[in-house]
Structure formats: C-alpha cells, structure tokens
mmCIF file of the N, C-alpha and C atoms, coordinates in Angstrom:
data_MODEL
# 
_entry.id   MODEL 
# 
loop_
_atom_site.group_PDB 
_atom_site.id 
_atom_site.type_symbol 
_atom_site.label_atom_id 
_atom_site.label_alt_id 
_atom_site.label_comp_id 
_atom_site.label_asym_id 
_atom_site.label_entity_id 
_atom_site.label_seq_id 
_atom_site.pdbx_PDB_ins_code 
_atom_site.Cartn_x 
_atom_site.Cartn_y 
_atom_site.Cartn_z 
_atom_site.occupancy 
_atom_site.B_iso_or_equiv 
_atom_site.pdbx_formal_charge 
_atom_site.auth_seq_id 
_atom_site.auth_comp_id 
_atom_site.auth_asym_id 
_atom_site.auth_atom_id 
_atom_site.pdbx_PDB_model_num 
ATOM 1   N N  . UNK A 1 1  ? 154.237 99.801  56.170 1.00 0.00 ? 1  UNK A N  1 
ATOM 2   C CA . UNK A 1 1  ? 155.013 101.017 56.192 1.00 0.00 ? 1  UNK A CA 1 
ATOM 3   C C  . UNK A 1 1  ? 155.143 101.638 54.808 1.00 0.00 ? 1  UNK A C  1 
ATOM 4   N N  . UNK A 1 2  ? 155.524 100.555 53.915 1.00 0.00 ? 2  UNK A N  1 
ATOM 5   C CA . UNK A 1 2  ? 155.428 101.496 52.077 1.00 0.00 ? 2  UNK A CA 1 
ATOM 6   C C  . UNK A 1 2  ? 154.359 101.183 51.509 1.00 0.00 ? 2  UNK A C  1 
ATOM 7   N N  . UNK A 1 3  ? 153.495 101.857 51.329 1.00 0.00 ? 3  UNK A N  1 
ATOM 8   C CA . UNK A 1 3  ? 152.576 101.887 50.079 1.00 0.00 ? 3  UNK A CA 1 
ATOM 9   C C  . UNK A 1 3  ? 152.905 101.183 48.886 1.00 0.00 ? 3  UNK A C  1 
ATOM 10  N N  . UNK A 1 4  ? 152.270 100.184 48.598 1.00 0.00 ? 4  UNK A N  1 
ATOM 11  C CA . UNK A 1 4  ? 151.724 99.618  47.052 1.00 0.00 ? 4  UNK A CA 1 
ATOM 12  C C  . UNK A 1 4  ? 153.476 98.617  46.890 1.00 0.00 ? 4  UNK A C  1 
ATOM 13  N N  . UNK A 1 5  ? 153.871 97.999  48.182 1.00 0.00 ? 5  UNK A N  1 
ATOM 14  C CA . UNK A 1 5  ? 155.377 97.222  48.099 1.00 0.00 ? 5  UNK A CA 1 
ATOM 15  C C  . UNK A 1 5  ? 154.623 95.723  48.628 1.00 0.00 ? 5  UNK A C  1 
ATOM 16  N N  . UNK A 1 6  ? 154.777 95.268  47.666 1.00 0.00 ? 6  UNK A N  1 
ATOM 17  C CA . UNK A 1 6  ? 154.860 93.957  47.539 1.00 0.00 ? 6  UNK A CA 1 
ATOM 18  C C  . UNK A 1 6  ? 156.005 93.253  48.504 1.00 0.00 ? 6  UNK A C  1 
ATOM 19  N N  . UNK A 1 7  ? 157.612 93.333  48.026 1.00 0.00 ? 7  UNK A N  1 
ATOM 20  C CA . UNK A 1 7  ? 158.362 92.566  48.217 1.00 0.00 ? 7  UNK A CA 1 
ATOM 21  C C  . UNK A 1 7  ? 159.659 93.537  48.633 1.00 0.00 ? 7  UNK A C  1 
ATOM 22  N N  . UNK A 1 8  ? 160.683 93.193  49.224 1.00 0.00 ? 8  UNK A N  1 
ATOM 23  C CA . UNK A 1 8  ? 161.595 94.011  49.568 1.00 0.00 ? 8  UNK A CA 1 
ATOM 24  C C  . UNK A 1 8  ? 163.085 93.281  49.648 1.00 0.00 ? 8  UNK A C  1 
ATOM 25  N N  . UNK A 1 9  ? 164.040 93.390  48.777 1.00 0.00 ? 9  UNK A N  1 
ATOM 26  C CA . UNK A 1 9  ? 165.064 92.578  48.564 1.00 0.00 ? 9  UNK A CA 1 
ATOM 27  C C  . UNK A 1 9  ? 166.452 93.522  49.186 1.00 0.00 ? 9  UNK A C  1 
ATOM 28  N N  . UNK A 1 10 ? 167.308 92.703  49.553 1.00 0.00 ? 10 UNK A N  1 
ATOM 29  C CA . UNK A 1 10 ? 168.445 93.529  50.182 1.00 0.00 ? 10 UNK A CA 1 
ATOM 30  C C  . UNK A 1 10 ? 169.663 92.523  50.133 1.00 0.00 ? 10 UNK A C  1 
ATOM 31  N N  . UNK A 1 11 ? 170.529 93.267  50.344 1.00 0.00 ? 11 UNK A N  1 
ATOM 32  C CA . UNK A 1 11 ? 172.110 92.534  49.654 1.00 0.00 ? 11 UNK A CA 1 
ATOM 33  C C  . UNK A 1 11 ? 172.998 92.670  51.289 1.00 0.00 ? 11 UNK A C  1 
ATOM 34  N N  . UNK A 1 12 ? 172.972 91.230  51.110 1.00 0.00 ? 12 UNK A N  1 
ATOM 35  C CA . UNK A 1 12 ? 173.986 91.277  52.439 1.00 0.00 ? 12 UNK A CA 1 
ATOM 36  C C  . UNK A 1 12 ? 175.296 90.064  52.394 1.00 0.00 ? 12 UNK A C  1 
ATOM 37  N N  . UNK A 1 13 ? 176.294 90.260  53.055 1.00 0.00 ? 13 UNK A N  1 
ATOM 38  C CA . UNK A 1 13 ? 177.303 89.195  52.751 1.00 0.00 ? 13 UNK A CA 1 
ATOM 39  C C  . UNK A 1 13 ? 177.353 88.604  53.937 1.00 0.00 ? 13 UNK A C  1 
ATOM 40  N N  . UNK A 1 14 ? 177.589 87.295  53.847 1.00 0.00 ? 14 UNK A N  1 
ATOM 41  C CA . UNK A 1 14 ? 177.642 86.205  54.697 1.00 0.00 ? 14 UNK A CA 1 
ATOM 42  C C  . UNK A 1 14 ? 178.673 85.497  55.046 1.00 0.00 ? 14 UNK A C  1 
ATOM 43  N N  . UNK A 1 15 ? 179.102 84.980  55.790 1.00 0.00 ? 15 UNK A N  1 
ATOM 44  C CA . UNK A 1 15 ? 180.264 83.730  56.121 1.00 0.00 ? 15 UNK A CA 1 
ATOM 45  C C  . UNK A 1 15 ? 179.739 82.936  55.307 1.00 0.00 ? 15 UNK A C  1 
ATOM 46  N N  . UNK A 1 16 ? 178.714 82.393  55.229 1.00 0.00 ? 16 UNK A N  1 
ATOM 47  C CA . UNK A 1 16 ? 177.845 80.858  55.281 1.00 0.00 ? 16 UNK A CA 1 
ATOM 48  C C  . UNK A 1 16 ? 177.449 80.878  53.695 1.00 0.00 ? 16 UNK A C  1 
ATOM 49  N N  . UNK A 1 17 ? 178.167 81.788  53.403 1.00 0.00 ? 17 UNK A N  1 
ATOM 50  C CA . UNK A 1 17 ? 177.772 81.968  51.635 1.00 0.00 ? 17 UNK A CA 1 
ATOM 51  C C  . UNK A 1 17 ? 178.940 82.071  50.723 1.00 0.00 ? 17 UNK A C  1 
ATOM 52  N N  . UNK A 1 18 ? 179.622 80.615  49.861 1.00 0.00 ? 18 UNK A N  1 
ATOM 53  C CA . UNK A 1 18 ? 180.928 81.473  49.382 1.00 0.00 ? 18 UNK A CA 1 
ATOM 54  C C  . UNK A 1 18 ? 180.950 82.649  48.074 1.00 0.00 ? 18 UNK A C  1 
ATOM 55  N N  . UNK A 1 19 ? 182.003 83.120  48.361 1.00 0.00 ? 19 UNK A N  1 
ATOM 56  C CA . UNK A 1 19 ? 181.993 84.299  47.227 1.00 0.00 ? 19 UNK A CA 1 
ATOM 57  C C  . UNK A 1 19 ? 181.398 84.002  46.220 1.00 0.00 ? 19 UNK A C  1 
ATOM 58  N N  . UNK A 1 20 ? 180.723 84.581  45.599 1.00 0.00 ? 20 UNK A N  1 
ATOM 59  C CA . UNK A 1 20 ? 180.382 84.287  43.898 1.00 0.00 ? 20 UNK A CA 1 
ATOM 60  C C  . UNK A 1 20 ? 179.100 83.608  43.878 1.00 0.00 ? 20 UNK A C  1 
ATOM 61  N N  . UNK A 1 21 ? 178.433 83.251  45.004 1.00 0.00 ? 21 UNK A N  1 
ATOM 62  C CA . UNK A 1 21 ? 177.457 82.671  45.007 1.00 0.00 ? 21 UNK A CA 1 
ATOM 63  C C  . UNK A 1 21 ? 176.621 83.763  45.696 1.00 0.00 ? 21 UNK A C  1 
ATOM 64  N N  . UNK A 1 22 ? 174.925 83.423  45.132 1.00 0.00 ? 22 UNK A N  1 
ATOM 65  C CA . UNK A 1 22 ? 173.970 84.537  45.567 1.00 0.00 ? 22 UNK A CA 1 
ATOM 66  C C  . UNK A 1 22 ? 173.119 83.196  46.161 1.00 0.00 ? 22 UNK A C  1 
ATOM 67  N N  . UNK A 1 23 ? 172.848 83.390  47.528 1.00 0.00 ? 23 UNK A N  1 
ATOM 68  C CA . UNK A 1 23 ? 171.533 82.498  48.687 1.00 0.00 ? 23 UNK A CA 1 
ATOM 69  C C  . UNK A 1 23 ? 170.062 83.383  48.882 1.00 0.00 ? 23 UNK A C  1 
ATOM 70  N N  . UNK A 1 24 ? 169.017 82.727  48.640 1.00 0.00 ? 24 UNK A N  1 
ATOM 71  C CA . UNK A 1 24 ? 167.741 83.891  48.907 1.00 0.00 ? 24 UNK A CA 1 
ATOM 72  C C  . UNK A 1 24 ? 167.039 82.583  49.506 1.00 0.00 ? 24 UNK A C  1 
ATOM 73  N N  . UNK A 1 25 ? 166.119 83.230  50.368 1.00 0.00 ? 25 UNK A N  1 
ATOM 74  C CA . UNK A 1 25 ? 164.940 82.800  51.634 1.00 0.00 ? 25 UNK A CA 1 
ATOM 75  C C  . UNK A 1 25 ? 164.018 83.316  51.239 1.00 0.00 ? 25 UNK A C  1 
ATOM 76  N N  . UNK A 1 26 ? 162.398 82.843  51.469 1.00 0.00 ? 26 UNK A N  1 
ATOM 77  C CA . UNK A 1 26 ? 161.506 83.379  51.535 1.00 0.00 ? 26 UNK A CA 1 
ATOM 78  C C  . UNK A 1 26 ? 160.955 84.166  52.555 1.00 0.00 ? 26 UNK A C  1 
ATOM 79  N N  . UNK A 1 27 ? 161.188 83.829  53.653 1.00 0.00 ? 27 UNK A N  1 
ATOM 80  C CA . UNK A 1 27 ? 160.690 84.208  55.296 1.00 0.00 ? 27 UNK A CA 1 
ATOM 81  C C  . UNK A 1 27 ? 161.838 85.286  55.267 1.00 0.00 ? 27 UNK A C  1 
ATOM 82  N N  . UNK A 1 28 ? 161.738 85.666  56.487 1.00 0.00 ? 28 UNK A N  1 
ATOM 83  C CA . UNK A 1 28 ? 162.615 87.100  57.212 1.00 0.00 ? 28 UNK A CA 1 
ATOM 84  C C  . UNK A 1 28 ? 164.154 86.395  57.282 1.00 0.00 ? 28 UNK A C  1 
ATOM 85  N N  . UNK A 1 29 ? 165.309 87.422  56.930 1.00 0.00 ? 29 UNK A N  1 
ATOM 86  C CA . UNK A 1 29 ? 166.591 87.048  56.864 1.00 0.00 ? 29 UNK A CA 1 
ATOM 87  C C  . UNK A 1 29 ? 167.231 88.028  58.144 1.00 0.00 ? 29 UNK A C  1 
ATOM 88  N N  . UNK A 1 30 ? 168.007 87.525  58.641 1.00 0.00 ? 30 UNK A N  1 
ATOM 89  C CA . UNK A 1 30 ? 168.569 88.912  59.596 1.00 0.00 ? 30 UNK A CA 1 
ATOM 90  C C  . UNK A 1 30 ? 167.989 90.165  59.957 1.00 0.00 ? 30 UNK A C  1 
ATOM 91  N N  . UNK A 1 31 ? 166.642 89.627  60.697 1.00 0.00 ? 31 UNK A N  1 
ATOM 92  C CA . UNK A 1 31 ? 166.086 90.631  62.158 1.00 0.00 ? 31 UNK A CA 1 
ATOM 93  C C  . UNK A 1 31 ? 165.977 89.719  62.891 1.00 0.00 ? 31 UNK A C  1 
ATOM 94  N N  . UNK A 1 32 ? 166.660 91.177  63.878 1.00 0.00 ? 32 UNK A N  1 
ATOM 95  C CA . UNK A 1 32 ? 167.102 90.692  65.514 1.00 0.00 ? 32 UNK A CA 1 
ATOM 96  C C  . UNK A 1 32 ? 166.054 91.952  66.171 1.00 0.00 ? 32 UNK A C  1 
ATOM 97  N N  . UNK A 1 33 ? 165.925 91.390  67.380 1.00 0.00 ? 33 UNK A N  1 
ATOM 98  C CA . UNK A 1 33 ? 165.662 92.629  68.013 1.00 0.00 ? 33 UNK A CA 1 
ATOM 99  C C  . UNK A 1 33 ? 167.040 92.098  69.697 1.00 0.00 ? 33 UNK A C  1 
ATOM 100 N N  . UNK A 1 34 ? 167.733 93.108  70.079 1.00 0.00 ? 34 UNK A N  1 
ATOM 101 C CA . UNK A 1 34 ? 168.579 93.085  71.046 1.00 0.00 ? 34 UNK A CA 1 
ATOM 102 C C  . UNK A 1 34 ? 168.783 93.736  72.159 1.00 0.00 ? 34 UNK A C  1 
ATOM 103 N N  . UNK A 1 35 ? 168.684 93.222  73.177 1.00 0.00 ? 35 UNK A N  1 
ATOM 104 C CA . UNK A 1 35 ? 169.252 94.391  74.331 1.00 0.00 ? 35 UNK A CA 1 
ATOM 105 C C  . UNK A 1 35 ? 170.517 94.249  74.675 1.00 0.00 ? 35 UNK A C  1 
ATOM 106 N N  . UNK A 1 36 ? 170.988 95.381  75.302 1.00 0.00 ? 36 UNK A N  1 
ATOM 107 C CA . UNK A 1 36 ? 172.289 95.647  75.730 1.00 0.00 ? 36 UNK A CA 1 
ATOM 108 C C  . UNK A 1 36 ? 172.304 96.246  77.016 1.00 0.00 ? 36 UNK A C  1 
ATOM 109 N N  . UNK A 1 37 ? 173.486 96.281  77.738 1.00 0.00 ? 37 UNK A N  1 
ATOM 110 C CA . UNK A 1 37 ? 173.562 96.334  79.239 1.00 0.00 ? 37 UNK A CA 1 
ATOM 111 C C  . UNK A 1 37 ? 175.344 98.051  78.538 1.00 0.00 ? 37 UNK A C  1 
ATOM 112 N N  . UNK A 1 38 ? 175.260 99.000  78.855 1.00 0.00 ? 38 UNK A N  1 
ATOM 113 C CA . UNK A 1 38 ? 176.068 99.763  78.705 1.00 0.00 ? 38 UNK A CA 1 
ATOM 114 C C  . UNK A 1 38 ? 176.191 100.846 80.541 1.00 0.00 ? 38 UNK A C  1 
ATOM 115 N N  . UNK A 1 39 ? 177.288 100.752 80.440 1.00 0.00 ? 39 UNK A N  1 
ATOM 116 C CA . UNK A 1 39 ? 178.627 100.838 81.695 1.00 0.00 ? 39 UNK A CA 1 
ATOM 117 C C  . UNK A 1 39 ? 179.547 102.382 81.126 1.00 0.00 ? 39 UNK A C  1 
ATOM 118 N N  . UNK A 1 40 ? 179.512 103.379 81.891 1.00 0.00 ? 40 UNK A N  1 
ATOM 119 C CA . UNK A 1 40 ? 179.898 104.783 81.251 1.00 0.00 ? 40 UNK A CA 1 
ATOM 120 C C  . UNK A 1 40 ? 180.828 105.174 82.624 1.00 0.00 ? 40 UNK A C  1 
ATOM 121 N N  . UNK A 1 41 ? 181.641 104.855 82.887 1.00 0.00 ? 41 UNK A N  1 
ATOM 122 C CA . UNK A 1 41 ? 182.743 105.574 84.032 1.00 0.00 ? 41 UNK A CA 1 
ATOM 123 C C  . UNK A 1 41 ? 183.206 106.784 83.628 1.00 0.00 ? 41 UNK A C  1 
ATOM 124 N N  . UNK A 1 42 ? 183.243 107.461 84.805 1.00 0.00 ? 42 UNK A N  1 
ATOM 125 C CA . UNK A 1 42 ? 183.449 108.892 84.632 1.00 0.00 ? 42 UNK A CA 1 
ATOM 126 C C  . UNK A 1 42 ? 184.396 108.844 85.909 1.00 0.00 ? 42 UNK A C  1 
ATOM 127 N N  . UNK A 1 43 ? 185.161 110.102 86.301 1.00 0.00 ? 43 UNK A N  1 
ATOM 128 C CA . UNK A 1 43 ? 185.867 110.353 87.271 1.00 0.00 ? 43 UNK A CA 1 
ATOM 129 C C  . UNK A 1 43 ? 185.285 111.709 88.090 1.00 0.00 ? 43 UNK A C  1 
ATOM 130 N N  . UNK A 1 44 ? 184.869 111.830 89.015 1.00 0.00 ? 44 UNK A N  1 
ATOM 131 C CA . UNK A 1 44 ? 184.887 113.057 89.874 1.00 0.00 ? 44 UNK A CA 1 
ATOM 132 C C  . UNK A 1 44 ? 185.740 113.743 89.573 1.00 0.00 ? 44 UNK A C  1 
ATOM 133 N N  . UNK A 1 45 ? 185.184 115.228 90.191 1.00 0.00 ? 45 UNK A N  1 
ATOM 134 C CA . UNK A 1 45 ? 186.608 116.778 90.661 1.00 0.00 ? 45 UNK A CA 1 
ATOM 135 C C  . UNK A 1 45 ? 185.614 117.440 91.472 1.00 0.00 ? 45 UNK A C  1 
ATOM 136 N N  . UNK A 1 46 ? 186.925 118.595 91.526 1.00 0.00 ? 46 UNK A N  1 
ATOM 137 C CA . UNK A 1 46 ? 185.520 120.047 91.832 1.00 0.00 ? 46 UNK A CA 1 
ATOM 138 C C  . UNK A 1 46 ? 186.311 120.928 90.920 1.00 0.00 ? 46 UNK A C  1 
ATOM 139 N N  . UNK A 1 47 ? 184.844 121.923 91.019 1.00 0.00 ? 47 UNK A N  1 
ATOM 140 C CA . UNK A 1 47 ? 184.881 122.903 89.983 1.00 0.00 ? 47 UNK A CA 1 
ATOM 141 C C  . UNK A 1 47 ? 186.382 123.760 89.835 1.00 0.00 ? 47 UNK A C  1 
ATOM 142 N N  . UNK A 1 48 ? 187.207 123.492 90.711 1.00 0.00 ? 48 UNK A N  1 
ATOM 143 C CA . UNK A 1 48 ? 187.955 124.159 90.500 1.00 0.00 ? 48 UNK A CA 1 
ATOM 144 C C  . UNK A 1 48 ? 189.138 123.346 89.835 1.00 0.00 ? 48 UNK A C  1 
ATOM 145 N N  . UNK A 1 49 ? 188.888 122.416 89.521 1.00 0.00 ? 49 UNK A N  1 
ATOM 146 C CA . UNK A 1 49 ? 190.167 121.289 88.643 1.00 0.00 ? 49 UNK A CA 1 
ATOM 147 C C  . UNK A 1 49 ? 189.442 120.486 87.781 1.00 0.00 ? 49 UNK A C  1 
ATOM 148 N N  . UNK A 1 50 ? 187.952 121.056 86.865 1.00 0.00 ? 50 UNK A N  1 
ATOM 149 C CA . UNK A 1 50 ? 187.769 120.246 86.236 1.00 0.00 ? 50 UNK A CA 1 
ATOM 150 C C  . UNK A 1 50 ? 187.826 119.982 85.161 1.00 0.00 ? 50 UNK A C  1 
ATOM 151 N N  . UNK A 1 51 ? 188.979 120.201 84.455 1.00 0.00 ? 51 UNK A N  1 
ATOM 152 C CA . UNK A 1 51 ? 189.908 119.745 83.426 1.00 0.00 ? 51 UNK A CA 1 
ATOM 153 C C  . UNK A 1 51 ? 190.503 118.431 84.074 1.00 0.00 ? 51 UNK A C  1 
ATOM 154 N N  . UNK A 1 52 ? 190.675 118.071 85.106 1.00 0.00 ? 52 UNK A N  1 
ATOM 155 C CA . UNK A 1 52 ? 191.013 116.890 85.613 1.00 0.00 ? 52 UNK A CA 1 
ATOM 156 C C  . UNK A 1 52 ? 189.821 115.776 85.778 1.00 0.00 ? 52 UNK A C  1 
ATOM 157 N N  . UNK A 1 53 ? 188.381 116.618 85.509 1.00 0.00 ? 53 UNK A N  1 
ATOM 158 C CA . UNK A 1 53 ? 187.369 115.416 85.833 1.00 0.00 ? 53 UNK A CA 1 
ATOM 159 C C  . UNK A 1 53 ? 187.405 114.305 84.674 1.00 0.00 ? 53 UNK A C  1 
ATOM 160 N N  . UNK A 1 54 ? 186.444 113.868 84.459 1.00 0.00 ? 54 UNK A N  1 
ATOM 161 C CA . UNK A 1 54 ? 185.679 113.401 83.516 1.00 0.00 ? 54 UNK A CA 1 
ATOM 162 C C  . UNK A 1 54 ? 184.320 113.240 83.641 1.00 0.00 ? 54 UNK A C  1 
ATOM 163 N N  . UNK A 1 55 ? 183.573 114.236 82.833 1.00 0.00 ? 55 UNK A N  1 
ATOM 164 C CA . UNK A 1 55 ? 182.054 114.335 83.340 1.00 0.00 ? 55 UNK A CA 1 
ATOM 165 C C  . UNK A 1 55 ? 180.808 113.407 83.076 1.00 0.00 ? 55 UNK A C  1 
ATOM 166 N N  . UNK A 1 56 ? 180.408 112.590 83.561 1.00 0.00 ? 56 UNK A N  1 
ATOM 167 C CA . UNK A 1 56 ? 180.118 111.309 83.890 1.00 0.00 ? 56 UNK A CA 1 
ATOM 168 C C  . UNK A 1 56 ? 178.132 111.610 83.200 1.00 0.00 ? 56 UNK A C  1 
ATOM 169 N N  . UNK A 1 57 ? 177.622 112.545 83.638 1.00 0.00 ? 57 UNK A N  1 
ATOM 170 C CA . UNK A 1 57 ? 176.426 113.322 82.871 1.00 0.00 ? 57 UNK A CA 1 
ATOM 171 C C  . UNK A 1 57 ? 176.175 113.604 81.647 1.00 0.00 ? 57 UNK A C  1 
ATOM 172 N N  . UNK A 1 58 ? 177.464 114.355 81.197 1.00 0.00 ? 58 UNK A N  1 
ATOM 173 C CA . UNK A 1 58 ? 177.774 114.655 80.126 1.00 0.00 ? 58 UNK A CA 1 
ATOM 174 C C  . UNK A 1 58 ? 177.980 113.645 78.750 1.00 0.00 ? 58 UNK A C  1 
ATOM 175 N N  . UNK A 1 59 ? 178.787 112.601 79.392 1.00 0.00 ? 59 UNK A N  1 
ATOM 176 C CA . UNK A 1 59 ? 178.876 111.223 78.159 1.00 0.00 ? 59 UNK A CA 1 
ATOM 177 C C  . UNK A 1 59 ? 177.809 110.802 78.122 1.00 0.00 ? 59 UNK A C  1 
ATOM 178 N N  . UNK A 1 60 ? 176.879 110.309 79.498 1.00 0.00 ? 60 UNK A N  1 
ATOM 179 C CA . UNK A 1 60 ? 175.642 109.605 79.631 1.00 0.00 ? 60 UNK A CA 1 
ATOM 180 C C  . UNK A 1 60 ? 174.343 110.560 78.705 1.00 0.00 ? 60 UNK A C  1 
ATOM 181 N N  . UNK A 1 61 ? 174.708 111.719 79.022 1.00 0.00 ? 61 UNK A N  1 
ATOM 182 C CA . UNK A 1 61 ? 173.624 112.635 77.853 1.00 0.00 ? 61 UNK A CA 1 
ATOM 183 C C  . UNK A 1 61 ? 174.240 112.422 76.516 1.00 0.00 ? 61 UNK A C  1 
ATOM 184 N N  . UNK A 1 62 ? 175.041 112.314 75.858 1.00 0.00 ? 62 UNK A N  1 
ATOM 185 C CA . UNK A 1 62 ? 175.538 112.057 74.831 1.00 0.00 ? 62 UNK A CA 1 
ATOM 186 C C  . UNK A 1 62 ? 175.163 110.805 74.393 1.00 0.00 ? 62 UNK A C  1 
ATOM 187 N N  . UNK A 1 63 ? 175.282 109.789 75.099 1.00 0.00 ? 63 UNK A N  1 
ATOM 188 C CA . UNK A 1 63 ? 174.838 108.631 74.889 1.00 0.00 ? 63 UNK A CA 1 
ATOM 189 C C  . UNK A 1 63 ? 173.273 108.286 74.388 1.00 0.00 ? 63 UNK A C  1 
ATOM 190 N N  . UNK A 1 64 ? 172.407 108.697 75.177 1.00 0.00 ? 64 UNK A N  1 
ATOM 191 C CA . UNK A 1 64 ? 170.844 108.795 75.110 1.00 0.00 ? 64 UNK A CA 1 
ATOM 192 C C  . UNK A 1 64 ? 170.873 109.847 73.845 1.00 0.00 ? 64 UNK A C  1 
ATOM 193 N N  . UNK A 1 65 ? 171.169 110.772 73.781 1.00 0.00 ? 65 UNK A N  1 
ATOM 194 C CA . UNK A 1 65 ? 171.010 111.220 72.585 1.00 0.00 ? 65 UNK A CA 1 
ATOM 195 C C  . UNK A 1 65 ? 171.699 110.902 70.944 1.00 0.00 ? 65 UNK A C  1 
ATOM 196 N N  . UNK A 1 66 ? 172.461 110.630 71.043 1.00 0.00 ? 66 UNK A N  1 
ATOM 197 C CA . UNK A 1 66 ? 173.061 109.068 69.976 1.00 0.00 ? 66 UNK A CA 1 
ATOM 198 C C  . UNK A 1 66 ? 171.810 108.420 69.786 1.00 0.00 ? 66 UNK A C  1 
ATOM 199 N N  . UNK A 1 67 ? 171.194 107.359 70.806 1.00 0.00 ? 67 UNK A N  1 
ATOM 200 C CA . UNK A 1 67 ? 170.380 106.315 70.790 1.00 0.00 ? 67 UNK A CA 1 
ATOM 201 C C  . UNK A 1 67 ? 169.253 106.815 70.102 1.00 0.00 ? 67 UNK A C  1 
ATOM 202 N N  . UNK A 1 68 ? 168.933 108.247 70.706 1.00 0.00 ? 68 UNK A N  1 
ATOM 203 C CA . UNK A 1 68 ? 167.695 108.292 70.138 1.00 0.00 ? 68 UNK A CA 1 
ATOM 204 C C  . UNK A 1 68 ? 167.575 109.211 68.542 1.00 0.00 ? 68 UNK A C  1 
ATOM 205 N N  . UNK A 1 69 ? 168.469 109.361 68.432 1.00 0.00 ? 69 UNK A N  1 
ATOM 206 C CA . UNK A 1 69 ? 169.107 110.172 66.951 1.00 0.00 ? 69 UNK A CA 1 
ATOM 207 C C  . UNK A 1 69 ? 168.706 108.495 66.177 1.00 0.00 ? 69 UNK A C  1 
ATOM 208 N N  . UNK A 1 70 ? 169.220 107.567 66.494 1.00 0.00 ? 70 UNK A N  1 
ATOM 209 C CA . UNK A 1 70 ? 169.032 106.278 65.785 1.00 0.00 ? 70 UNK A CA 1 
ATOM 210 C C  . UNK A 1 70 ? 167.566 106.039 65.842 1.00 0.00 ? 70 UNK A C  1 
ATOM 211 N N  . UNK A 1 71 ? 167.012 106.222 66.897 1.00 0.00 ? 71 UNK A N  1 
ATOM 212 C CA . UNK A 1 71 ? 165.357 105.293 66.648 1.00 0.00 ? 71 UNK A CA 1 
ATOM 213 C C  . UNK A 1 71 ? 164.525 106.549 66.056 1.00 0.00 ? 71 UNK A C  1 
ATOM 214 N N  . UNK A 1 72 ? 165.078 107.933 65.885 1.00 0.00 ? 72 UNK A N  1 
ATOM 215 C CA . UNK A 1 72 ? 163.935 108.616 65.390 1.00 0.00 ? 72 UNK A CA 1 
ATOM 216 C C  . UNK A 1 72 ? 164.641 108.551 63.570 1.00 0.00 ? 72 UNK A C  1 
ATOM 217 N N  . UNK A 1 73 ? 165.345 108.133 63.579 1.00 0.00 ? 73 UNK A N  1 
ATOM 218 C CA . UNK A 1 73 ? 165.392 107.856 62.134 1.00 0.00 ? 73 UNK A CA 1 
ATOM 219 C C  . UNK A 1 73 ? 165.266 107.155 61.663 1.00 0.00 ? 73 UNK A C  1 
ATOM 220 N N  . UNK A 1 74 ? 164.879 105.588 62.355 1.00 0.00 ? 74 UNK A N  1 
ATOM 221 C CA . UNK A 1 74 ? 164.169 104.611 62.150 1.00 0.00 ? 74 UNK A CA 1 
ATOM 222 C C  . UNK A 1 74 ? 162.902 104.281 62.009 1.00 0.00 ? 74 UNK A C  1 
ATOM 223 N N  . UNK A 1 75 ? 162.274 104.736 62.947 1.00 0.00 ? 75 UNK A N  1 
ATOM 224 C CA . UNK A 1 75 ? 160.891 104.581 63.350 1.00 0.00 ? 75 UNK A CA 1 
ATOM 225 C C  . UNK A 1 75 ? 159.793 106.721 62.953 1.00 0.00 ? 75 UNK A C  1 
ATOM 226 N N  . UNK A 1 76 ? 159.102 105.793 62.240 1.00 0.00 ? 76 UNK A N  1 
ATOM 227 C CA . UNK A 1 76 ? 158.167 106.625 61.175 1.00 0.00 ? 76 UNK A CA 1 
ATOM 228 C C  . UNK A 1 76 ? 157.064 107.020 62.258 1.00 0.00 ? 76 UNK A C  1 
ATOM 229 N N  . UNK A 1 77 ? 157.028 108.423 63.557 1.00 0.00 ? 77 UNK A N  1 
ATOM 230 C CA . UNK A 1 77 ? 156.431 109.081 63.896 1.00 0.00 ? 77 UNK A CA 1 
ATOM 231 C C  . UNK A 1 77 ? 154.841 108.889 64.202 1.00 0.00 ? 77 UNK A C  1 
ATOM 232 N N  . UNK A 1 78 ? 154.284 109.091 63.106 1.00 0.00 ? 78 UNK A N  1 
ATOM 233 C CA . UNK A 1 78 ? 153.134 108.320 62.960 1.00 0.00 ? 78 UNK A CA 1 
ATOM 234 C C  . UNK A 1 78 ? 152.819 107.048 62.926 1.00 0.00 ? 78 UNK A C  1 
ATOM 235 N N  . UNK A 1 79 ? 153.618 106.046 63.321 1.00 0.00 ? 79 UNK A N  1 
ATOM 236 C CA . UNK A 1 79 ? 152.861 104.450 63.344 1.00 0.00 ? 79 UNK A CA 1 
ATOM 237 C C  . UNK A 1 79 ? 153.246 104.449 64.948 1.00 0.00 ? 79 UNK A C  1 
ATOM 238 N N  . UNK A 1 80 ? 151.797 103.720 64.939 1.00 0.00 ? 80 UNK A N  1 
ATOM 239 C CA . UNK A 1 80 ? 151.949 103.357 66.451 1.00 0.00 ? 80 UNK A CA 1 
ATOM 240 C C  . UNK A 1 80 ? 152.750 102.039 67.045 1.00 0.00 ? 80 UNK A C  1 
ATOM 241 N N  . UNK A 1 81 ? 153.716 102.538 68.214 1.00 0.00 ? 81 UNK A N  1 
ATOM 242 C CA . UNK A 1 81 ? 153.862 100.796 68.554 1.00 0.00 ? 81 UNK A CA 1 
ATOM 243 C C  . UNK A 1 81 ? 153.539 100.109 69.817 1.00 0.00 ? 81 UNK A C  1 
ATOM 244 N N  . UNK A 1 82 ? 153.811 99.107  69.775 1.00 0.00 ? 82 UNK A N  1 
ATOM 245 C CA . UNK A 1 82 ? 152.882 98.121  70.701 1.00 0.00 ? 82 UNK A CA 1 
ATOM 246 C C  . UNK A 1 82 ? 153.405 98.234  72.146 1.00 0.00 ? 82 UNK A C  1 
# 
C-alpha cells in the first residue's frame, strides 16, 4: 500500500503493559478482522402522526451509510480485494 516503507511503528496502550514501560513484537500486533450482528427497532405510524413514529428505514440508511463512510476511508479504491 506505501511506496518505498519498509517498517511501520504505532503507539498503543495496553493492560498487559505497566505504565512507563515500552513492549515491541516483530509479527502483527492488534489486527482483528470482526463481524457483528446489529438489531435497529423502529416503531410504526401513519402519515398522519408521524412525529409519533420512529422511522425504522431511515436509521437503517443511516447506519449503512456510517459503515460505508468508514470502509471508503479505509480502503484505497484502486487495490483490489479478494
């Protein structure tokens, strides 16, 4: 993904590390890859009381678009994935 990068160092804090002390690995440190199971309740109306709904489409589009606001700013357009 970077051109002419050797090595890539990053600062993270740990339980398993006490204060004041610095821990380094050679291999990969904290990647995950994760799934999740997400649950969006909404309430019915009709159009004529729906200040009383809760629009159940509306969060769920909000949602997917969140998600994907995150992976297109992650993932670099041009690389292909598997």
């Amino acid at each position: 993904m970077l051109e002419n990068v050797e090595v890539v160092f990053r600062l993270h804090v740990s339980h398993r590390v006490l204060a004041g002390l610095v821990a380094s690995k050679s291999s990969l440190v904290l990647v995950i890859c994760g799934f999740f199971d997400a649950v969006i309740n909404g309430k019915g109306g009709h159009v004529t009381l729906f200040q009383h709904s809760i629009d159940l489409i509306l969060a769920a589009s909000n949602v997917i678009v969140s998600l994907q606001q995150l992976v297109s700013c992650e993932a670099n357009p041009l690389d292909s994935q598997p």
